[in-house]
PADRENVO-193237 format. One record per residue (C-alpha): residue number from 1; residue in one letter; chain; z, y, x. Coordinates in pm, whole numbers. Each point is the difference from the previous one (the first is absolute). Example, Ala and Ser with C-alpha at 12.3 -4.5 7.8 and 13.67 -1.06 7.14 Angstrom:
% PADRENVO-193237
  nr rest kette      z      y      x
   1    A     A    780   -450   1230
   2    S     A    -66    344    137
END
This chain:
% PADRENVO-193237
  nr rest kette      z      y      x
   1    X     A   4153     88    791
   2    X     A   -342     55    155
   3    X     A    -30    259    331
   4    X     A   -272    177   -156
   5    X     A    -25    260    282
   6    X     A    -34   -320    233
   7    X     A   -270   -174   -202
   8    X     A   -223    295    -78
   9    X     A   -141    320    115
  10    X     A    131    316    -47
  11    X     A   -345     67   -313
  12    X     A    101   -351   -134
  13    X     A    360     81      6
  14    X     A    -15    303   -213
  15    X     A   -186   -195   -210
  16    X     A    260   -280    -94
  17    X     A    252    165     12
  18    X     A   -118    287   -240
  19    X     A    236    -15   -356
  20    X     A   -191     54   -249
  21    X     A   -261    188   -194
  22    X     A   -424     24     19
  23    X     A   -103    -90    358
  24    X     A   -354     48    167
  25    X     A    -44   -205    325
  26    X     A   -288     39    150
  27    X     A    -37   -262    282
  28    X     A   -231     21    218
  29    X     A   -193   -320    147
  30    X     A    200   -237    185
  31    X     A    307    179    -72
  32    X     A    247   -271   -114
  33    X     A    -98     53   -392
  34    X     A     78   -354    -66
  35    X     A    352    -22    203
  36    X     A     82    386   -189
  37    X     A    -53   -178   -355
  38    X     A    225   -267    135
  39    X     A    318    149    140
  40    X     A    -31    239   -324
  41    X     A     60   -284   -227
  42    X     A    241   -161    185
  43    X     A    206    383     10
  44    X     A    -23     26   -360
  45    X     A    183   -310    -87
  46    X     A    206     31    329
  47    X     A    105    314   -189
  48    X     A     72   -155   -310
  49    X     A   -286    -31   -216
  50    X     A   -112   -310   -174
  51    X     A   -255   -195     52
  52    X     A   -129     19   -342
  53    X     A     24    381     -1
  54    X     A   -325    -10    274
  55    X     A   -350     14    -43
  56    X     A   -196    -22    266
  57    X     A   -412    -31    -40
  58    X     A   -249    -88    251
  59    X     A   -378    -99     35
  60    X     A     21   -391     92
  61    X     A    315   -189   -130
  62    X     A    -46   -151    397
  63    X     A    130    347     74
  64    X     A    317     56   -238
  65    X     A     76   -405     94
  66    X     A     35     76    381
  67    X     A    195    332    -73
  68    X     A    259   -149   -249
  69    X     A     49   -343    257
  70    X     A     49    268    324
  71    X     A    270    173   -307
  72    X     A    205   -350    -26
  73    X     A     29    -15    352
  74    X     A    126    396     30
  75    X     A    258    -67   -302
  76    X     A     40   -368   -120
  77    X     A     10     62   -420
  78    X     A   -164   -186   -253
  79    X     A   -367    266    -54
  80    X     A    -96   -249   -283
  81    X     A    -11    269   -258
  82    X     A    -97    281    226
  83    X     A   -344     78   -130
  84    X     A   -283    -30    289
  85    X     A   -380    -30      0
  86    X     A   -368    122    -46
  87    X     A     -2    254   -298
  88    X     A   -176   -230   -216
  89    X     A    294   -286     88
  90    X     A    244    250   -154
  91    X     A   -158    100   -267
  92    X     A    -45   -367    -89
  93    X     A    338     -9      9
  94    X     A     92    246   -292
  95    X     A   -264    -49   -203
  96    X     A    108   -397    -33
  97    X     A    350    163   -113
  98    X     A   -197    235   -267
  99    X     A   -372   -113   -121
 100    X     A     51     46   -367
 101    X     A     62    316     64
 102    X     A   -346     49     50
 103    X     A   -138   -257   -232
 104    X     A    -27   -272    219
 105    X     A    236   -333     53
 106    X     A    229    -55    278
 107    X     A   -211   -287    137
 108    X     A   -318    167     15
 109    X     A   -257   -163    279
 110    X     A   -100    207    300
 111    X     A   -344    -16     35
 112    X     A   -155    -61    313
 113    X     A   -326    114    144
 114    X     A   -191   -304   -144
 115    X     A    131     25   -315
 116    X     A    -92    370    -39
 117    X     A   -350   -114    113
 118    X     A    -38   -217   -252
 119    X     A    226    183   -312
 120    X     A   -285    323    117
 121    X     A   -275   -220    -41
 122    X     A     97   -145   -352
 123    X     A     33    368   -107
 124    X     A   -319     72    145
 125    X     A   -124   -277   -175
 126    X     A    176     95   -358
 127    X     A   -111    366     11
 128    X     A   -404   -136    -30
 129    X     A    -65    199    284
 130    X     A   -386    -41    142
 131    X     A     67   -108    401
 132    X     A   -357   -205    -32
 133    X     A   -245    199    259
 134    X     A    258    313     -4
 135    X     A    228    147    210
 136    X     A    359    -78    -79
 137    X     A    276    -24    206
 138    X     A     97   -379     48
 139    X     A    449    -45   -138
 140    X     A    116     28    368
 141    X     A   -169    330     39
 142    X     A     89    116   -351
 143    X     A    366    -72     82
 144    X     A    -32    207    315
 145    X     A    -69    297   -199
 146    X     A    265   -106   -271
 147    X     A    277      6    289
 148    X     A    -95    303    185
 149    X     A     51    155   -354
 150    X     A    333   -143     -7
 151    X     A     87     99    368
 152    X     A   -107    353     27
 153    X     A     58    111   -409
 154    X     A   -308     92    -21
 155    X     A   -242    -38   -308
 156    X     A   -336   -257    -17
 157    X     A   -231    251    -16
 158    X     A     98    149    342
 159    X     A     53   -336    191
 160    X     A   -361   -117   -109
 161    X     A   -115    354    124
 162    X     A    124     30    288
 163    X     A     35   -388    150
 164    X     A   -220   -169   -179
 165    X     A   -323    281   -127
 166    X     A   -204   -298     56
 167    X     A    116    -99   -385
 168    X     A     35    312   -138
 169    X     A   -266    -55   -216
 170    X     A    185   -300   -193
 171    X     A    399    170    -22
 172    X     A    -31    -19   -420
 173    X     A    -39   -351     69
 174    X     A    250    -66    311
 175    X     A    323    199   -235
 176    X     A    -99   -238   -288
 177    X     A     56   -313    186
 178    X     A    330    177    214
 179    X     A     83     73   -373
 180    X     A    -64   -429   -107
 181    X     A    210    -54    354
 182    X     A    321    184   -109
 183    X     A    -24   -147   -297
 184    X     A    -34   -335     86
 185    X     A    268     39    288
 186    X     A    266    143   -302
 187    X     A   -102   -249   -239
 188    X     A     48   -329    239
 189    X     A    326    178    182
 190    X     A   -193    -19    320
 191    X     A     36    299    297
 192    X     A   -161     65    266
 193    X     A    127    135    338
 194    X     A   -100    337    -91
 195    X     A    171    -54   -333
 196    X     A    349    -55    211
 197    X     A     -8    358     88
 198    X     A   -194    163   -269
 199    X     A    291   -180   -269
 200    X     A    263     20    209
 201    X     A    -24    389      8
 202    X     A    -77     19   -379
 203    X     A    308   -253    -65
 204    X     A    245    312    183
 205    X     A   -216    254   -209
 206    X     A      6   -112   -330
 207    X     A    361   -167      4
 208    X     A    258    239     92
 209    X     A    227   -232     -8
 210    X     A   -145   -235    243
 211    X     A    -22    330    265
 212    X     A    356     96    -83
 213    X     A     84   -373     97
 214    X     A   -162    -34    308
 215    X     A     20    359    156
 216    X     A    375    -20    -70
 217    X     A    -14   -356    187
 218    X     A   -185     52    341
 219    X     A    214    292    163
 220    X     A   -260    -74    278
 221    X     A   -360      8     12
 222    X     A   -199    -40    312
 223    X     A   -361    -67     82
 224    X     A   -158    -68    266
 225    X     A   -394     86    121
 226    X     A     63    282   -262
 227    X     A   -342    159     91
 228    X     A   -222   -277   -142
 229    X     A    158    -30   -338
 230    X     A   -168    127   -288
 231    X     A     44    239   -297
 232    X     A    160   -242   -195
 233    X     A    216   -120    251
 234    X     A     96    275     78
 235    X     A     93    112   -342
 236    X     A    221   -304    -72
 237    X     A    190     73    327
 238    X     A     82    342   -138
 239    X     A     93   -125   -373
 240    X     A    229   -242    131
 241    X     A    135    281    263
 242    X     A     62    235   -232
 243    X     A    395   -101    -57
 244    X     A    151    -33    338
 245    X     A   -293    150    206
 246    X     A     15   -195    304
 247    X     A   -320    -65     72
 248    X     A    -90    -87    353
 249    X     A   -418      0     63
 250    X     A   -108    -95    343
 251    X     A   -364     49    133
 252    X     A   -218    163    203
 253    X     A   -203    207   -117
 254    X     A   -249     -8    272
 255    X     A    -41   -368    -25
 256    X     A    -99     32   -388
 257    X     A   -357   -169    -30
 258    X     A    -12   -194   -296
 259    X     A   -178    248   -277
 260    X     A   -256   -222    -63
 261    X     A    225   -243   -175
 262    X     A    200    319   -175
 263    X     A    285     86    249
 264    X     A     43    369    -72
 265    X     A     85    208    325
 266    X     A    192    260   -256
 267    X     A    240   -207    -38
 268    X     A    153    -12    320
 269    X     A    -92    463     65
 270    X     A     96     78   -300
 271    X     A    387   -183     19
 272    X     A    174    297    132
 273    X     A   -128    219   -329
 274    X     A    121   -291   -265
 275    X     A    315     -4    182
 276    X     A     99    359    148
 277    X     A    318   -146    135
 278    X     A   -153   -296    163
 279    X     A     78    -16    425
 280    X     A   -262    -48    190
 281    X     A     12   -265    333
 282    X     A   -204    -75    240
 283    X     A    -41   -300    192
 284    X     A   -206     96    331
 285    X     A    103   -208    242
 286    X     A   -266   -292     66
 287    X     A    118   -323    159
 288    X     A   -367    -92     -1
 289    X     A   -261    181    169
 290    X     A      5    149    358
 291    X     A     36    333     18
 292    X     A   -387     -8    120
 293    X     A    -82   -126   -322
 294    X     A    269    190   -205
 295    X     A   -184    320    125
 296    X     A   -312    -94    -68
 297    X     A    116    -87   -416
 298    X     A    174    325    -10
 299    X     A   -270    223    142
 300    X     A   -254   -172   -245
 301    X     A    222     28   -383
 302    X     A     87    342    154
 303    X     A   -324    133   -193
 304    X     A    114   -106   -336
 305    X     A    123    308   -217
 306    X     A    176   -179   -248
 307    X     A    293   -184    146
 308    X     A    360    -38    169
 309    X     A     -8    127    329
 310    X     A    117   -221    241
 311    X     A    -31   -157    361
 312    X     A     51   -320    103
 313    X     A    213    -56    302
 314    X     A    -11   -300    242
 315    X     A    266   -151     98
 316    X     A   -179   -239    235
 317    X     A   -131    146    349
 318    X     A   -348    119     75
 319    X     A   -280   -288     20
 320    X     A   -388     14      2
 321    X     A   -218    287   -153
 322    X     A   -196    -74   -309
 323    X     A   -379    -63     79
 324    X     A   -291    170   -186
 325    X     A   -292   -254     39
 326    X     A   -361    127    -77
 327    X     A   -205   -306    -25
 328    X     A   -399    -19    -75
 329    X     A    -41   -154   -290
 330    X     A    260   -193   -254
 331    X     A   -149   -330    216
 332    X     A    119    124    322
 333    X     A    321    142   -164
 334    X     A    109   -406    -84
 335    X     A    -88   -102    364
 336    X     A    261    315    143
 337    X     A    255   -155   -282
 338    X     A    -82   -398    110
 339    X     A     24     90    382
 340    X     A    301    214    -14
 341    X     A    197   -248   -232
 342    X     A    -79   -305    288
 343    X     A    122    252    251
 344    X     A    321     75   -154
 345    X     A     56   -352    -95
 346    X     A    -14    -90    352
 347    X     A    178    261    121
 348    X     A    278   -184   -226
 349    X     A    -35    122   -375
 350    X     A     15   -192   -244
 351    X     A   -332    -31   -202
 352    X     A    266     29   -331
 353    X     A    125    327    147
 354    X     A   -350    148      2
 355    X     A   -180    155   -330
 356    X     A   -330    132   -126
 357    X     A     28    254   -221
 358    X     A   -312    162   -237
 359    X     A      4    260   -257
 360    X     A   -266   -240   -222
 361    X     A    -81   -377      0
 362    X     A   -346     25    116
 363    X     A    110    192    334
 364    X     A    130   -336    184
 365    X     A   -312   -186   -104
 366    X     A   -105     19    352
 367    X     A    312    -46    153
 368    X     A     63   -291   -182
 369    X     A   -331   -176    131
 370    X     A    123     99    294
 371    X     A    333   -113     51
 372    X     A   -184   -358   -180
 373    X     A   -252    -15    302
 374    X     A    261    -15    264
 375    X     A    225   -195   -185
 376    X     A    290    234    -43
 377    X     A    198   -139   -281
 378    X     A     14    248   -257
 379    X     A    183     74   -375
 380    X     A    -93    232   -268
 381    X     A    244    183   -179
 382    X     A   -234    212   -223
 383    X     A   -160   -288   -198
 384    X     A   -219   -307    134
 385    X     A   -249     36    266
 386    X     A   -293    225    -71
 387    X     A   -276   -344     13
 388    X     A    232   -181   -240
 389    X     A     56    311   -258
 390    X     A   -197   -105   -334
 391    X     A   -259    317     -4
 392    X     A   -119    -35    339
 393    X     A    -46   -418    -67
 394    X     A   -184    108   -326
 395    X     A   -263    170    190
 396    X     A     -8   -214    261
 397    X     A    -86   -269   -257
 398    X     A   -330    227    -86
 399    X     A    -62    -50    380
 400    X     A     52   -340     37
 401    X     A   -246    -93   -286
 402    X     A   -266    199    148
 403    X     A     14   -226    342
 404    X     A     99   -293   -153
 405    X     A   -132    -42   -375
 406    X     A    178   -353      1
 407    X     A    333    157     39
 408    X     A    209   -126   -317
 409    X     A    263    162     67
 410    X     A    -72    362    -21
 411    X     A   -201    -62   -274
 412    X     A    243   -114   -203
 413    X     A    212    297    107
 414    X     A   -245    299    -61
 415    X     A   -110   -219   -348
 416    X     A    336     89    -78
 417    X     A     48    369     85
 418    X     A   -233      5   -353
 419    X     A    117     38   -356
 420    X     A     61   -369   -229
 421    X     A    -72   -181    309
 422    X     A    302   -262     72
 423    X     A     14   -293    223
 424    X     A   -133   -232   -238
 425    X     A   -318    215    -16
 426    X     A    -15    125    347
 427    X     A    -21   -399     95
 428    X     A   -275    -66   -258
 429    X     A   -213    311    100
 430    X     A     78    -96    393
 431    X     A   -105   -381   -121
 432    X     A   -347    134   -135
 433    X     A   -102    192    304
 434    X     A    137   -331    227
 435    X     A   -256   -205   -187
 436    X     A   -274    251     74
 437    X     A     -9    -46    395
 438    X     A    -31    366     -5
 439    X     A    284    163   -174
 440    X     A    -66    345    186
 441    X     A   -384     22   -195
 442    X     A    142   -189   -323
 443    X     A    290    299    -74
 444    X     A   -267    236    -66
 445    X     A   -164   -215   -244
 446    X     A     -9     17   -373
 447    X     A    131   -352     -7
 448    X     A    317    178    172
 449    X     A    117    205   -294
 450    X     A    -53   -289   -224
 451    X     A    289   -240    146
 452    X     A    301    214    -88
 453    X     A     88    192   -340
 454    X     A   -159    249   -146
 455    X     A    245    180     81
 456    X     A     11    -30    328
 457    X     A   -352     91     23
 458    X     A     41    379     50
 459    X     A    177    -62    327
 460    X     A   -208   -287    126
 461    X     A   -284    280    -67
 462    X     A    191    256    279
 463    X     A     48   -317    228
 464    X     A   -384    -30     13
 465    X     A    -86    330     27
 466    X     A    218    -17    301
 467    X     A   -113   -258    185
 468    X     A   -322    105    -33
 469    X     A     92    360    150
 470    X     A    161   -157    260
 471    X     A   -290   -298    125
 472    X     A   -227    297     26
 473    X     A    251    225    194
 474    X     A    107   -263    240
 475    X     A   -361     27    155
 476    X     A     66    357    135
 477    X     A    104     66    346
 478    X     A    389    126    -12
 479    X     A     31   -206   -310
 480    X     A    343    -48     -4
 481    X     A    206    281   -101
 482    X     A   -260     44   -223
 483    X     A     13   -334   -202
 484    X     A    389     97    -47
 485    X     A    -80    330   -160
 486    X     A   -226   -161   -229
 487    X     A    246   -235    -94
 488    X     A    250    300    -57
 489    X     A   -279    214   -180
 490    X     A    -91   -321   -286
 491    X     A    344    -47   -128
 492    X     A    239    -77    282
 493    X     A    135    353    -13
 494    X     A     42      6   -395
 495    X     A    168   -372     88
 496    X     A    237    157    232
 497    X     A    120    259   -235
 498    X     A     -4   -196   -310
 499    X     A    216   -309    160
 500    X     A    238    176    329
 501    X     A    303    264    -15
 502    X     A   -173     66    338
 503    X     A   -357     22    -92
 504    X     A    -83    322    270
 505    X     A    213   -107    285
 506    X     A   -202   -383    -52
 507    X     A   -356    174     10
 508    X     A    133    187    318
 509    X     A     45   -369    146
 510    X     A   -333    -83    -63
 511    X     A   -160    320    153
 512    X     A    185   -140    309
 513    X     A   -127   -313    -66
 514    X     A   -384    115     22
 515    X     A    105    225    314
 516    X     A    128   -363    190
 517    X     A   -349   -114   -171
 518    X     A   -187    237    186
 519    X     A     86   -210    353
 520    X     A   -218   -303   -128
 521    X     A   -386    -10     -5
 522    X     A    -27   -279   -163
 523    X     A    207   -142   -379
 524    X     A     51   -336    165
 525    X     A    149    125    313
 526    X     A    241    222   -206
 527    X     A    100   -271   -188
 528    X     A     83   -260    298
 529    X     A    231    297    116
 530    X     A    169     18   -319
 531    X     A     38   -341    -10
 532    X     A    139    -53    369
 533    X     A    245    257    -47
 534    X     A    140   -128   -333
 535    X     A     11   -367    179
 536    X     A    157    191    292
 537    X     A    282    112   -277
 538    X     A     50   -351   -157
 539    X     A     96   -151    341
 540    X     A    222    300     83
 541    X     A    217   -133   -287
 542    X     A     -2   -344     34
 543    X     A     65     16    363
 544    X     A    353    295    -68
 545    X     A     97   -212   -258
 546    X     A    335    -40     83
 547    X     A    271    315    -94
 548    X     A     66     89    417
 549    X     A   -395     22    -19
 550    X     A    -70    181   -259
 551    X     A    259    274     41
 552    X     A   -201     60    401
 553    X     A   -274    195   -157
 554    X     A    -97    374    -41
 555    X     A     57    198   -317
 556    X     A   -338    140   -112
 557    X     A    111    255   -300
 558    X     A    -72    284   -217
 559    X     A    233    293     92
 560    X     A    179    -13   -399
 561    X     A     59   -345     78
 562    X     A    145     62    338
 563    X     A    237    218   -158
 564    X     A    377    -63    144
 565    X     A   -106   -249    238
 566    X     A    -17      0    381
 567    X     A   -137    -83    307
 568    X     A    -26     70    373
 569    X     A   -349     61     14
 570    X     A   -213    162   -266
 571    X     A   -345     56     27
 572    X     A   -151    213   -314
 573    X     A   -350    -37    -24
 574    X     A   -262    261   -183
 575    X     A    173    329     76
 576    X     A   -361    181    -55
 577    X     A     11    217   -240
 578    X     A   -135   -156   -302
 579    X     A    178   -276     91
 580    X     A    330    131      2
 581    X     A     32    230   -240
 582    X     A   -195   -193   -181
 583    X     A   -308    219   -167
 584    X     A     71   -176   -347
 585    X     A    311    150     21
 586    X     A     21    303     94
 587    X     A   -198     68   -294
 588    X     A    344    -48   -219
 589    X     A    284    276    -27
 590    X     A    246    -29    257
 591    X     A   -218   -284    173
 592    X     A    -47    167    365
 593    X     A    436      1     -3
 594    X     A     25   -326    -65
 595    X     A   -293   -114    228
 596    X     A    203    190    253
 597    X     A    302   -171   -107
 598    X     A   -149   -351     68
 599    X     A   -145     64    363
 600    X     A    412     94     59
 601    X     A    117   -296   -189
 602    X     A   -252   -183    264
 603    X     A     99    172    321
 604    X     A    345    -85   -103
 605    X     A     13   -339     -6
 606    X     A    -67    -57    345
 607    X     A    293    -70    256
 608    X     A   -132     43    367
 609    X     A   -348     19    -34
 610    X     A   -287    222   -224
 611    X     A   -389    -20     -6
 612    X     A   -142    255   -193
 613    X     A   -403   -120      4
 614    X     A   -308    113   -188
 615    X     A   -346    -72     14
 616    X     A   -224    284     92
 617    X     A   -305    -99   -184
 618    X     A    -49   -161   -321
 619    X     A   -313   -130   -189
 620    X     A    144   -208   -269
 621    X     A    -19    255   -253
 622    X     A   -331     20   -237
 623    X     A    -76    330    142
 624    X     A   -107   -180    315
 625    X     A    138     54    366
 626    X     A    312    259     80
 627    X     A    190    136    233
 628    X     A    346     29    -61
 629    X     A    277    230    149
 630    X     A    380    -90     24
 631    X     A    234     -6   -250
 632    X     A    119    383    -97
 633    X     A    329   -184      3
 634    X     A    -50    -78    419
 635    X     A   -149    404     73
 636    X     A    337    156   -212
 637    X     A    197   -178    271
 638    X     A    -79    278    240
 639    X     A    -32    346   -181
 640    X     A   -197    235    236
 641    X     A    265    197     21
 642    X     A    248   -252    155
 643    X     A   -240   -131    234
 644    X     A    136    177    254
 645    X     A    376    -37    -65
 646    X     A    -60   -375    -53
 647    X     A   -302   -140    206
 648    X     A   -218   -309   -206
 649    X     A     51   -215    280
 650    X     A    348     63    113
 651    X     A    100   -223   -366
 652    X     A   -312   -222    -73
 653    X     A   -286   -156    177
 654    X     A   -356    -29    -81
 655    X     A   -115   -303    101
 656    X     A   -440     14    -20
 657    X     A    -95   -398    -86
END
C-alpha cells in the first residue's frame, strides 16, 4: 500500500484520496499537478478499479506516457487497456471501434497537414474559383479558418469576420470549397485531426448506444490542463461523464492562454455550475518559485476579476528580488540581457538554465543579434531564427537584387512568390536576364513578360512595377525602412494574408525588420551585417554539434511556448505596454485577462532569478519615433494604496541599464 500522507502534501492528499464524484482542482503553478494526476491513478486501482474502467486525457501523449510509467512503478498491474492520451489519441481510439456508424470505414486515413494542403487545393481547384490576380486565401490558410470553426463551434461567417475580415469579401466562395472539402473527406473515408473530435462527439450524439457503452465503461474520467480544452472537448468529457460522474478536471485557470487556437476559458469557470456537487481543490503550494518571485505572480493575476482565488506558497526560503530593468531602446535592452546572461553563467549557471522569454517573435530580434555577436550559443523554441524565417528572406531577396542584380538566387526566389511561376520557369526567366549582363535593367523590359506564360504575365507585371518603385526609392536618404514598406504596400501584405495563418504577427516582424534597418546608411552595409550574423549562426551549429553541446545553450521563447517549463533565470523582454499586452490584442473580448495571464505564466517559470525589462522608446512602428511606458502589468504590482504597507523596493529592484 502506498503512504500517501508521506508522499504528498496535505492539498495533494485530499486530492487522491477523494472517493468519488465531479472534482475541480485548481492547481496553481508549480504545485505538483503532474505528481497529483499520478498518485490519483495509482489510488483508484489501489482501491480496486480496473484499469480499463479509466480515462485519463491530456495535451501531449509525452505527458499521459510519463504519468502512466510513474503509475507501474506506484502499483505494478498490467495498464495496457487503461485508456491514456491527447484527446484526439482517444477519440481515435473509438471511432476505429465505430466508423460506420457515421458513414465512414473502420480504416479510414488520418490526414496530415500536407495532405489537407493539397486535398484544399484540389477543391479549390474543382470549385472554378478565380485565384488569378485576386485575393484568396492560399489551402493552409483556408484550413485555419476551417479548424477554428471546428474548435470553437462557431459558424464561417463569424470566423472570416472576426479572424480573417481581410477575406470577407470572398466567404460565398470560401463555404463552397469547405462544402467540396467535407465532401471529398466523406467520400474518400479520410479525417482530419479536427475531424477526430468533431466525429468523435457526433459518434456519442447520434448513437445512444455507443454513449450508453462507453459512459457505463469508464467509471473514471480525468483530464488534465482542463483550462485549454475546447467546447468540444469539453462536451465529450461531459457525454461520456454523464453515467458514473467522476470526472476529475485539473487546470489553472490563471495559466489559460491559448484562445487564439480555440481553448475556451468557460470551460474551466463555468465547471462548478454544470456540476453543483462538484468539490473544489486547490493546489497552492509551489515547489518552484521563491517566495520573491511567488509574490511578485500573485500580486500581478491578483487584478483579474474572473478567476479562482488563490496564492501560491513557497516552500523554498527567501532568495533574490525580481529586477525591473528600464533600458533605452530595444538595442540596449539585448546588451542588459547578453551581459547579465555572461554574468550569471560565470557566476556558475548554466547557460541551459537561463531563458528569454517575449510576448511576440519579433521582440527578441535584437536580442538574438545580440546573443550571435558575442557568441552565446543560443536555441529557439518559438520557431526558427527571425533571419532564417521565410517572410523576412523574401524581402530580403528584394534587397539583395537591388545591390547585387547578379544575385540568382533571390531571383529565383521572389520569381516565385508570383502566380504560374514554377522552378522550371523561374530558371528560364533567371537564364534570360543571365544572358543580358544586366538582369536588374532587362526585368523591366517588355522582352521580360514575354519569356513566361501568358499567364504568368499579370504577376511578372506587379514584379516590374516594383522594382521600378524601389530603384527610384533606394536613392533617398533613410531609404531603408522605406524600400520595405514599399515592398509591403505592392503586394507583400496581400501575400502575407493570402498564404500565412499568421499573416499580422509576420508583417509585425518586418516593421521590426525596417526599425534594425534604420541603423545602416548604406544597403550594402546592411546586407554584410545580415550576412555575418547568419554565418555567425551556421558555425554556432556546426561547432555544438554534439548532444552535451547542444543541450549548453539558452532558451529564447515565446511565453505560450514556455508554458510548463522552467528555469533558474528568466529574463522577459518587451514589458512596454504595447508590447505586453499586446495592442492587437487587447482589441479582442477578454484579451487584456489573458494578456495578463501570460506575463504570470512568464514570471512563473523562473526558479531563482526574474528580469522584467522594457525598452523605453520605440521607433519601429510606421507612425515614426515613440516613447513607451512600462507594462500596466509591472505599475499594478504596487497599487498606490499599498505603497506604503509594502514598499517597491523592499520586494523588487530596478536596475537603470
Amino acid at each position: 500500500m502506498i503512504d500517501y500522507e508521506k508522499e504528498l502534501n496535505e492539498e495533494q492528499c485530499r486530492v487522491v484520496l477523494e472517493p468519488s464524484g465531479p472534482m475541480l482542482v485548481i492547481a496553481g503553478a508549480g504545485s505538483g499537478k503532474t505528481r497529483t494526476l499520478t498518485y490519483r491513478v495509482a489510488r483508484l486501482i489501489e482501491t480496486g478499479i480496473k484499469p480499463e474502467r479509466i480515462l485519463l486525457a491530456t495535451f501531449t501523449n509525452k505527458a499521459a506516457r510519463s504519468m502512466l510509467n510513474r503509475v507501474r512503478e506506484l502499483v505494478p498491474v498490467d495498464l495496457s487497456r487503461l485508456v491514456g492520451g491527447t484527446f484526439h489519441h482517444n477519440g481515435h481510439f473509438m471511432l476505429r471501434a465505430h466508423a460506420e456508424r457515421l458513414g465512414y470505414s473502420r480504416n479510414f486515413s488520418i490526414l496530415d497537414t500536407e495532405d489537407v494542403r493539397q486535398l484544399i487545393s484540389t477543391c479549390i481547384s474543382e470549385s472554378g474559383i478565380d485565384t488569378k490576380g485576386t485575393t484568396f486565401p492560399k489551402a493552409n490558410v483556408l484550413y485555419g479558418m476551417l479548424s477554428l470553426v471546428a474548435n470553437t463551434a462557431n459558424d464561417l461567417s463569424s470566423i472570416v469576420e472576426e479572424r480573417y475580415p481581410f477575406f470577407s469579401h470572398r466567404l460565398e466562395e470560401i463555404a463552397k470549397v469547405a462544402a467540396l472539402y467535407d465532401l471529398r473527406k466523406r467520400q474518400s473515408s479520410f479525417m482530419d485531426f479536427d475531424d477526430l473530435l468533431i466525429n468523435w462527439r457526433r459518434l456519442l450524439l447520434e448513437c445512444p448506444d455507443v454513449l450508453g457503452r462507453y459512459s457505463e465503461r469508464f467509471e473514471h474520467l480525468l483530464v488534465d490542463e482542463y483550462q485549454d480544452t475546447n467546447l468540444l472537448q469539453a462536451e465529450i468529457m461531459d457525454l461520456l461523464a454523464s453515467r458514473h460522474r467522476n470526472l476529475m478536471v485539473v487546470g489553472d485557470d490563471s495559466q489559460s492562454i491559448y484562445a487564439f487556437r480555440g481553448a475556451n476559458f468557460a470551460n474551466i469557470m463555468s465547471f462548478p455550475e454544470k456540476y453543483p456537487d462538484c468539490r473544489i481543490f486547490k493546489l497552492e503550494t509551489n515547489y518552484r518559485s521563491t517566495p520573491e518571485i511567488l509574490h511578485l505572480a500573485n500580486l500581478c493575476i491578483v487584478n483579474n476579476e474572473n478567476q479562482f482565488a488563490k496564492s501560491l506558497r513557497a516552500v523554498r526560503e527567501a532568495g533574490v528580488r525580481p529586477v525591473v530593468v528600464p533600458a533605452r531602446n530595444a538595442l540596449q535592452q539585448a546588451e542588459f540581457v547578453a551581459q547579465r546572461i555572461l554574468e550569471l553563467h560565470r557566476d556558475g549557471v548554466p547557460l541551459s538554465e537561463m531563458a528569454v522569454l517575449y510576448r511576440a517573435h519579433f521582440h527578441a530580434m535584437d536580442v538574438q543579434m545580440e546573443l550571435t555577436r558575442r557568441g552565446i550559443p543560443y536555441e529557439i523554441r518559438s520557431g526558427v531564427r527571425f533571419f532564417e524565417q521565410a517572410h523576412i528572406k523574401d524581402v530580403i531577396s528584394y534587397l539583395r537584387i537591388l545591390e547585387n542584380p547578379r544575385d540568382e538566387l533571390a531571383w529565383k526566389r521572389l520569381l516565385g512568390l508570383y502566380p504560374k511561376i514554377g522552378k522550371k520557369t523561374a530558371e528560364k526567366i533567371w537564364n534570360f536576364l543571365a544572358a543580358s549582363g544586366k538582369p536588374l535593367e532587362t526585368a523591366l523590359t517588355e522582352g521580360f513578360l514575354k519569356v513566361a506564360s501568358k499567364s504568368a504575365r499579370d504577376g511578372l507585371t506587379r514584379f516590374q512595377e516594383l522594382l521600378t518603385i524601389l530603384r527610384k526609392e533606394a536613392e533617398g536618404a533613410s531609404f531603408l525602412p522605406d524600400l520595405i514598406e514599399r515592398i509591403l504596400d505592392k503586394g507583400y501584405r496581400n501575400y502575407l494574408q493570402e498564404t500565412y495563418t499568421d499573416g499580422t504577427s509576420r508583417e509585425e516582424d518586418l516593421e521590426q525588420l525596417a526599425e534594425f534597418a534604420r541603423k545602416f546608411s548604406s544597403l550594402e552595409d546592411f546586407l554584410s551585417e545580415l550576412s555575418l550574423l547568419t554565418n555567425m549562426d551556421a558555425d554556432d551549429h556546426e561547432e555544438t554539434d554534439s548532444e552535451e553541446a547542444a543541450e549548453n545553450k539558452v532558451v529564447l521563447s515565446t511565453i505560450h511556448q514556455a508554458k510548463g517549463l522552467e528555469w533558474s533565470v528568466v529574463l522577459l523582454v518587451g514589458c512596454a505596454e504595447g508590447m505586453i499586452p499586446l495592442d492587437r490584442a487587447l482589441r479582442e473580448e477578454g484579451g487584456e485577462a489573458e494578456e495578463r495571464r501570460l506575463f504570470y505564466v512568464a514570471a512563473t517559470r523562473a526558479k531563482d532569478h526574474l528580469y522584467l525589462c522594457y525598452p523605453q522608446t520605440d521607433s519601429s512602428r510606421w507612425a515614426g519615433f515613440a516613447n513607451l511606458s512600462p507594462s500596466r502589468f509591472i505599475k499594478e504590482l504596487i497599487p498606490s494604496s499599498r505603497k506604503k504597507e509594502l514598499p517597491f523596493e523592499r520586494w523588487i529592484v530596478e536596475e537603470q541599464w
